[in-house]
C-alpha positions as CSV (number, residue, x, y, z in Angstrom):
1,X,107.1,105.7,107.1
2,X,108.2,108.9,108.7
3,X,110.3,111.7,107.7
4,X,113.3,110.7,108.9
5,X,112.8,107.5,107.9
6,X,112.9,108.7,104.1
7,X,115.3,110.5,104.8
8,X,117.7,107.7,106.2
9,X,116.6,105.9,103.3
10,X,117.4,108.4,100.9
11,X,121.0,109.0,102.6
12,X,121.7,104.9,102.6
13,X,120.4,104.8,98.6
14,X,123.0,108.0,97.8
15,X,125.8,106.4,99.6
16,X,125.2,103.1,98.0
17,X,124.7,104.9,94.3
18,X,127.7,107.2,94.4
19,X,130.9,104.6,94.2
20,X,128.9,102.9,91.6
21,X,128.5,105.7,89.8
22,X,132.2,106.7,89.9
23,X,133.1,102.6,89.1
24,X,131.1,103.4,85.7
25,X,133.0,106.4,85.6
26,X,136.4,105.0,86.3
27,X,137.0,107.0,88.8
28,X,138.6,105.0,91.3
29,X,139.2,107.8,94.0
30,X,135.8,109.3,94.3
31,X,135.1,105.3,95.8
32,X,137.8,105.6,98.1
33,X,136.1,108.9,99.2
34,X,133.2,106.9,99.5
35,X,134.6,104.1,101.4
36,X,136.1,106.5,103.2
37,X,133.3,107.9,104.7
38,X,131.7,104.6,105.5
39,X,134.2,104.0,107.8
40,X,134.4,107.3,109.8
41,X,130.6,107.9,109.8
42,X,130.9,104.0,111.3
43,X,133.3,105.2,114.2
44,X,130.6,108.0,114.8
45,X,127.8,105.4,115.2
46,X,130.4,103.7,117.8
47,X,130.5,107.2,119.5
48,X,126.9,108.0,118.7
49,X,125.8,105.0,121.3
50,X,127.7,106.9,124.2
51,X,126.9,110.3,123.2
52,X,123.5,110.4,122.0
53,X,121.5,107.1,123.7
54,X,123.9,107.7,126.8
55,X,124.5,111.1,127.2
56,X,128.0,110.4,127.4
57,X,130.8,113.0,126.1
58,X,134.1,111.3,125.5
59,X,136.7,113.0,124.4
60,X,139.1,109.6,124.5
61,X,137.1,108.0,121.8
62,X,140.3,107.6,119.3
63,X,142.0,105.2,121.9
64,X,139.6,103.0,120.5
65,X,139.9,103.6,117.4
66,X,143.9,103.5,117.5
67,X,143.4,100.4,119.0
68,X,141.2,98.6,116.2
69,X,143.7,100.4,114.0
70,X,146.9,99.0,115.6
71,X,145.0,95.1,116.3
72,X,144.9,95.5,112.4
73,X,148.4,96.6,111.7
74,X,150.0,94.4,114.3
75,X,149.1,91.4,112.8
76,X,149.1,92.0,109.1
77,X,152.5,93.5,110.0
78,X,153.8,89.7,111.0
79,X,152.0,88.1,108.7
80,X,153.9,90.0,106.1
81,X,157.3,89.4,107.6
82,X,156.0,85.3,108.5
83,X,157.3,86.5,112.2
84,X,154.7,85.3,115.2
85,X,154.3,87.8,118.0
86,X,157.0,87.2,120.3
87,X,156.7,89.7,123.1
88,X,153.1,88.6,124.4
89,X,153.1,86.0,127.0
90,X,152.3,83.0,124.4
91,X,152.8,82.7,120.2
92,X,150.5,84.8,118.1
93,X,150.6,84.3,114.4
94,X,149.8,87.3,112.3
95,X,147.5,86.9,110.0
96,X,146.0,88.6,106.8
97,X,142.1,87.6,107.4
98,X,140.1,90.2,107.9
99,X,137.0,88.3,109.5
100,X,139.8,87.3,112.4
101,X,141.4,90.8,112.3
102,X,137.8,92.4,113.4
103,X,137.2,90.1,116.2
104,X,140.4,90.9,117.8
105,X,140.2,94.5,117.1
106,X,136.7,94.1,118.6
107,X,137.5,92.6,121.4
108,X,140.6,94.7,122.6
109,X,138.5,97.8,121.9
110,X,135.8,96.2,124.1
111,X,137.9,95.3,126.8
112,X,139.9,98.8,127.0
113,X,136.4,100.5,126.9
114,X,135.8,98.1,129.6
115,X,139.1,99.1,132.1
116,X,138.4,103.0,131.0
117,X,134.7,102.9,131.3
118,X,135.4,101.3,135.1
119,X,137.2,104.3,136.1
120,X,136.0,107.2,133.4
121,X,132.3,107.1,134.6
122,X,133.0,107.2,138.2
123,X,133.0,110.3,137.3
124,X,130.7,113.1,135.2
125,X,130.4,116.5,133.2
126,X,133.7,117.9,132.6
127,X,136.0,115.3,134.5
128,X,134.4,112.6,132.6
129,X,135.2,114.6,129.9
130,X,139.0,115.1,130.3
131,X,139.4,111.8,132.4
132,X,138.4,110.2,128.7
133,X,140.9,112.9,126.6
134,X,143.9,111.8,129.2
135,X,142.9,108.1,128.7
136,X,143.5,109.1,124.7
137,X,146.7,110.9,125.0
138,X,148.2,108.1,127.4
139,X,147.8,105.9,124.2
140,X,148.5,108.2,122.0
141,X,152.0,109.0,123.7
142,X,153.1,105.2,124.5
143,X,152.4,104.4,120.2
144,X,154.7,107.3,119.8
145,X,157.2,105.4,122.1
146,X,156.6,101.9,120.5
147,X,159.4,101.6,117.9
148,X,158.5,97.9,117.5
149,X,155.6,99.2,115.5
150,X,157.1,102.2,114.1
151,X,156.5,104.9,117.1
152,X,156.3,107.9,115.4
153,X,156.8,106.8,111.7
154,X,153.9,104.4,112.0
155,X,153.5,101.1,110.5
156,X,152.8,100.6,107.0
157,X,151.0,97.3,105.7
158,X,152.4,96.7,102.1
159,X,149.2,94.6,101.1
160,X,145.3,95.1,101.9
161,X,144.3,92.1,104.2
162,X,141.8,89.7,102.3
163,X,137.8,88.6,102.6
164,X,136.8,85.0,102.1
165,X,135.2,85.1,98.1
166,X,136.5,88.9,97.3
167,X,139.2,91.0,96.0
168,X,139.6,93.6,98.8
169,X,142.2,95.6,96.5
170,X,139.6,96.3,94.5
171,X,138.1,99.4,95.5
172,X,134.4,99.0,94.9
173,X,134.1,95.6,96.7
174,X,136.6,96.7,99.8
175,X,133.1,100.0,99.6
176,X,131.1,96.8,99.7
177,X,132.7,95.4,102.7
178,X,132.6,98.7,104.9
179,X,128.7,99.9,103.4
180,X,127.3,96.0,104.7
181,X,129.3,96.4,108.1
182,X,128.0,100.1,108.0
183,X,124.3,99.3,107.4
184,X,125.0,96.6,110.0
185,X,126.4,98.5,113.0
186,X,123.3,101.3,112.1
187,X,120.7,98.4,112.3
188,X,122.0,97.1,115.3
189,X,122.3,100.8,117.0
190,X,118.5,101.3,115.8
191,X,117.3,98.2,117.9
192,X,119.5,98.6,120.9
193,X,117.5,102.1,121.1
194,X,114.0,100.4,121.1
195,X,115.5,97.7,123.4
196,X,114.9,97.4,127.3
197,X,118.4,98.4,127.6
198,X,118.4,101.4,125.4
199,X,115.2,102.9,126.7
200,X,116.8,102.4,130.4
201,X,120.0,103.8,129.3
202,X,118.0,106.6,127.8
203,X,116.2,107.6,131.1
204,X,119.5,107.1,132.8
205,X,120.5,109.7,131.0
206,X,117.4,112.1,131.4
207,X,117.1,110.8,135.1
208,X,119.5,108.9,137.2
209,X,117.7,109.1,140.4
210,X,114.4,107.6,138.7
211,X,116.4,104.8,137.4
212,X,117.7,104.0,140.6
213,X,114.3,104.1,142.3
214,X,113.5,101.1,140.1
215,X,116.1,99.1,141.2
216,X,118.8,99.8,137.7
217,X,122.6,100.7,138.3
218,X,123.2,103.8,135.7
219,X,126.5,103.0,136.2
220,X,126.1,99.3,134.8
221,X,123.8,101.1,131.6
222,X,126.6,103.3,130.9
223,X,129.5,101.0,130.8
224,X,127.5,98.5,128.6
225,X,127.2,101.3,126.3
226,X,130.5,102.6,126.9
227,X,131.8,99.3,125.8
228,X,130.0,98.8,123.0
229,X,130.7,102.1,121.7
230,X,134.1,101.1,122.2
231,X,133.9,98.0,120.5
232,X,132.0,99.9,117.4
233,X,134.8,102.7,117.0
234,X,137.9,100.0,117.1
235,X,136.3,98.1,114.3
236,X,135.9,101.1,112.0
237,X,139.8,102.0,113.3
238,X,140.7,98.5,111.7
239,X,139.1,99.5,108.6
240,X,140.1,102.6,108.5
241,X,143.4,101.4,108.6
242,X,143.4,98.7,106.3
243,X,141.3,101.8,103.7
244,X,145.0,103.7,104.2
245,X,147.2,100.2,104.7
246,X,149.1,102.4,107.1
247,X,148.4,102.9,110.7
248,X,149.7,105.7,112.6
249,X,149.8,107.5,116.2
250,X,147.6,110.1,114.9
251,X,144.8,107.6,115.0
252,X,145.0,107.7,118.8
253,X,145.0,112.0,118.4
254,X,142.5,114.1,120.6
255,X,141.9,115.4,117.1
256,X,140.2,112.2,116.4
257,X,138.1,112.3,118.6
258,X,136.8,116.1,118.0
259,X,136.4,114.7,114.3
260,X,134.4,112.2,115.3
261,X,132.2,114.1,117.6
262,X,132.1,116.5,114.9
263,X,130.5,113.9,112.6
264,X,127.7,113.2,115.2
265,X,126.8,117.1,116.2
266,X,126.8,118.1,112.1
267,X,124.2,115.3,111.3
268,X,122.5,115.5,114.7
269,X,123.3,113.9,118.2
270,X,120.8,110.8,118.8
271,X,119.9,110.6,115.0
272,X,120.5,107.3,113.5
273,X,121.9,108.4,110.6
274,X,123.7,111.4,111.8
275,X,127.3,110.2,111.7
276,X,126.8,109.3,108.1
277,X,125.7,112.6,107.3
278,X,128.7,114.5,109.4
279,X,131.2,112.4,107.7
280,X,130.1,113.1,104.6
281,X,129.9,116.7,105.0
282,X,133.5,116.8,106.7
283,X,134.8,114.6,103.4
284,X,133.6,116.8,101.2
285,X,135.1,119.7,102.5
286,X,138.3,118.6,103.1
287,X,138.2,117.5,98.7
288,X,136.5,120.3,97.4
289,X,138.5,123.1,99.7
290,X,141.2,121.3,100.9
291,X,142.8,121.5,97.7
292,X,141.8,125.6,97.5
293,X,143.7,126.4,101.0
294,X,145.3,124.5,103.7
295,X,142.9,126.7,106.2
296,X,139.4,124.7,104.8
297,X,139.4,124.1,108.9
298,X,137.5,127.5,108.9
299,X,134.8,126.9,106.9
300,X,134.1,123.5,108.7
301,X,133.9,125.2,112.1
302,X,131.7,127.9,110.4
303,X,129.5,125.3,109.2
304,X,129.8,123.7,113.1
305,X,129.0,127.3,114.8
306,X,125.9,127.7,112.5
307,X,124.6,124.3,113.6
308,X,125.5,124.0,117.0
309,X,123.2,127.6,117.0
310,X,120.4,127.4,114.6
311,X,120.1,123.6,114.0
312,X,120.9,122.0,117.4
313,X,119.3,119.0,115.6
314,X,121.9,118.3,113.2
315,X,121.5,118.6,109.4
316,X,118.9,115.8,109.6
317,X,117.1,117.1,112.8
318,X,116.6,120.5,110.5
319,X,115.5,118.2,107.6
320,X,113.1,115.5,109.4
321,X,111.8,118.1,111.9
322,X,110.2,117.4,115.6
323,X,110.5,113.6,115.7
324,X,112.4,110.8,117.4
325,X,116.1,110.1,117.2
326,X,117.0,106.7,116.0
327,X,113.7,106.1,113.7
């Protein structure tokens, strides 16, 4: 086993331990926290496909994440009033099941990764960039202007959707729900990097014209992973809200998106479990300081600036040393 391998291990064992220490503890919060940062270090391992395996810096990644967020609320929102979605061209019921909530948060995710991907990586470097931010803000804006679903009030979900077998309202088994989806989406992003497809994504990132010499699209590579990513980030934006049972605009915020690429570059960008590490980091901050000042935005960037030049491995790249991402 290799460094970083103990090291993911280690991280997985200390996310796992930590809620069950605070249910012995009866501290119900400190696993919310956890539970928490399941979810956002899941939307980083969404991001973490296009970023680190494809070299791909979006800046849009929240639309996604809004969207799994909204598929949630949108739903649960006429299953609690017993109204079917009327405004679509044919009868949705709404529904409380989370199983069927994550498929169609997954699937809408995926196909508006699909539709942005198709235009955003037409392009590259900075337009690909801010081509991806306006694709964020353009969603962002029309859920302001969506007073069906709250516009700028949001939408609040009076009841936690429910799991086959489980009480979801009870924090420590909603934790177990988002670690096993967690552990999930990281074994599933550790294979697609050993795949044929991840190791052709990866030299389409280190060398398009090579790629294309052997008959591969990078185009095609990069809006596979683009959608997958996608799909990744809207299912941690449907738990994310169903964690908060409220769903806002602000998920769909450019700020979401720097958050989430935060997550990735504080752990390390390409590292498997870098994500998990970022969002732990940024959680912990914003507990332990944000209750000191309003400002604990400082030390976070501080934190960022001494990474991004001393450790431009992440936290885990420092840790592990030289060695592959995604072992």
């Amino acid at each position: 086993m290799t460094r970083e391998r103990k090291i993911n291990a280690g991280l997985a064992l200390a996310l796992l331990a930590f809620p069950l220490w605070a249910y012995f503890a009866n501290e119900p919060f400190m696993i919310t926290l956890a539970t928490k940062v399941a979810i956002l270090a899941l939307a980083g391992v969404g991001l973490n496909i296009a970023l680190g395996q494809g070299g791909l810096v979006s800046l849009g990644h929240a639309a996604f994440f809004g969207i799994g967020g909204y598929a949630m609320g949108i739903l649960a929102s006429h299953a609690q009033t017993f109204d079917p979605i009327a405004e679509w061209p044919f009868l949705i019921e709404g529904t409380k099941s989370m199983p069927i909530i994550w498929i169609v948060a997954v699937l809408t995710s995926g196909l508006a990764a699909l539709l942005i991907g198709a235009l955003s990586l037409r392009t590259s470097g900075v337009y690909f960039i801010m081509i991806t931010l306006a694709f964020g803000q353009m969603f962002y804006y029309f859920a302001i202007s969506w007073p069906t679903y709250g516009g700028e009030d949001g939408l609040s979900i009076y009841v936690r959707n429910g799991f086959p077998g489980l009480n979801t309202l009870d924090p420590i088994q909603f934790f177990a729900i988002t670690f096993v989806i967690l552990m999930l989406a990281m074994g599933f992003a550790a294979m697609l990097a050993k795949s044929p497809f991840g190791l052709a994504l990866n030299a389409a990132r280190q060398s398009p014209q090579r790629v294309e010499t052997v008959g591969m699209t990078p185009y095609r590579l990069r809006l596979v992973a683009f959608v997958i990513s996608g799909m990744i980030t809207g299912l941690a934006g449907a738990l994310f809200a169903d964690l908060n049972r409220f769903v806002s605009p602000t998920m769909f915020s450019w700020q979401t998106s720097g958050e989430i690429m935060v997550f990735i570059i504080i752990g390390g960008i390409g590292r498997l479990y870098g994500p998990l590490v970022g969002a732990a980091l940024f959680i912990a901050l914003e507990h332990i300081l944000g209750g000191l000042s309003d400002y604990w935005h400082i030390y976070l960037g501080v934190l960022l600036l001494l990474i991004v030049l001393f450790a431009r491995g992440g936290v885990i790249g420092s840790l592990a040393g030289r060695g592959h991402a995604h072992d």
